[in-house]
LUMZA-161973 format. One record per residue (C-alpha): residue in three letters; x, z, y; residue number from 1. Coordinates in steps of 0.05 Angstrom, whole numbers. Each point is the difference from the previous one (the first is absolute). Last residue first. Layout:
- res	px	pz	py	n
- ALA	X	Z	Y	NUM
...
! end
This chain:
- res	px	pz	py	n
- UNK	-188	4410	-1970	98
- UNK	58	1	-53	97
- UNK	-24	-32	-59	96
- UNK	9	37	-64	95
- UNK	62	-14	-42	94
- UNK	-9	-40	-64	93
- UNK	12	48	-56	92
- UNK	52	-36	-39	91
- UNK	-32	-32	-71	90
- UNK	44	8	-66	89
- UNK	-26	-42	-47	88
- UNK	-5	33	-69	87
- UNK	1	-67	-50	86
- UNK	-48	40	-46	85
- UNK	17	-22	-69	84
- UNK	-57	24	-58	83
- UNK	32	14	-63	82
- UNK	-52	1	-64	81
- UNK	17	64	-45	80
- UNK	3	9	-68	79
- UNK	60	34	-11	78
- UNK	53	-54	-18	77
- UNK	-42	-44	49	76
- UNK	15	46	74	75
- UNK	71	-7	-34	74
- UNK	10	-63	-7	73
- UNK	-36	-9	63	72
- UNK	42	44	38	71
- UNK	68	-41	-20	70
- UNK	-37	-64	19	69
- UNK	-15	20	61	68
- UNK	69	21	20	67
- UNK	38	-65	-27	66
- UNK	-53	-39	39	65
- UNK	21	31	63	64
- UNK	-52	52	29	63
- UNK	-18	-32	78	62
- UNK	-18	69	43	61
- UNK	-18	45	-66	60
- UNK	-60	41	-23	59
- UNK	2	-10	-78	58
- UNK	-68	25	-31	57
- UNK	-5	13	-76	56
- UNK	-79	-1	-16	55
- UNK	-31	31	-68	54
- UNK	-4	65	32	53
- UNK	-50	-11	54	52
- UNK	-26	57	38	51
- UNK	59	31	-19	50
- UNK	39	-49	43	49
- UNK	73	-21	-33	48
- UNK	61	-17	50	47
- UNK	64	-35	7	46
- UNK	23	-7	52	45
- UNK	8	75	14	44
- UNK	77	9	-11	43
- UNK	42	-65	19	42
- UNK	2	-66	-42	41
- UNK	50	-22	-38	40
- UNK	-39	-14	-76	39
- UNK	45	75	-22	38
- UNK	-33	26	63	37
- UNK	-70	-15	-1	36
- UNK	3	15	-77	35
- UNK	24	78	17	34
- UNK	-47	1	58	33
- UNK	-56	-2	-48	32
- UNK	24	37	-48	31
- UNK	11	54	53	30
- UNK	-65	-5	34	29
- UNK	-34	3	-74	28
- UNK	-36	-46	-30	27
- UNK	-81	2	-10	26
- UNK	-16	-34	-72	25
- UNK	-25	-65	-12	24
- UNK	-44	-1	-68	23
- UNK	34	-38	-66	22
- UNK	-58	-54	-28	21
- UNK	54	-37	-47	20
- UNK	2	57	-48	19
- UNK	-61	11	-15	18
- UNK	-7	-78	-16	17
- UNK	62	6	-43	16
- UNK	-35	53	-39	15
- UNK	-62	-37	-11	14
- UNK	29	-59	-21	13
- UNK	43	40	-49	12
- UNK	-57	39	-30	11
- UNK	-47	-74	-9	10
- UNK	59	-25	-33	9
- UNK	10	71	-46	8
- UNK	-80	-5	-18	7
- UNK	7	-78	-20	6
- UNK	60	14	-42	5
- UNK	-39	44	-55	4
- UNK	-39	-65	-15	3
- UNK	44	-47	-11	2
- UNK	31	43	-60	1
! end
């Protein structure tokens, strides 16, 4: 009887191992917006490159804790890793007059 369990251990392992390697996948604009806004944040801060679909990227001036912890439950629920750009707003310094 020992013996017929070893093949249904080594089946289970396997399967949760499939299981635990899940790919990123590309997000749409909309779903993306969608968790900006329901964490309080505005349209477009929250973003996903192509070039890089296992990132998350939150552009914000100073995100409050409450904010980035929202997206990172997310950004973690599908296999993303957050990244937290604290978007600094820089004036254009005006030329020099001569």
């Amino acid at each position: 009887m020992t013996l017929r369990i070893f093949p249904l251990i080594g089946v289970a392992i396997a399967a949760l191992a499939l299981t635990a390697c899940a790919t990123a996948r590309m997000h749409s604009e909309a779903q993306l917006n969608e968790i900006a806004m329901s964490c309080g944040l505005a349209y477009g801060e929250v973003v996903q490159e192509s070039e890089e679909k296992r990132l998350l990227f939150l552009y914000k001036v100073a995100p409050k804790p409450q904010q980035r912890h929202c997206v990172y439950q997310w950004a973690h629920k599908n296999h993303l890793t957050l990244v937290i750009i604290n978007a600094v707003n820089d004036p254009m310094q005006p030329e020099p007059k001569s």
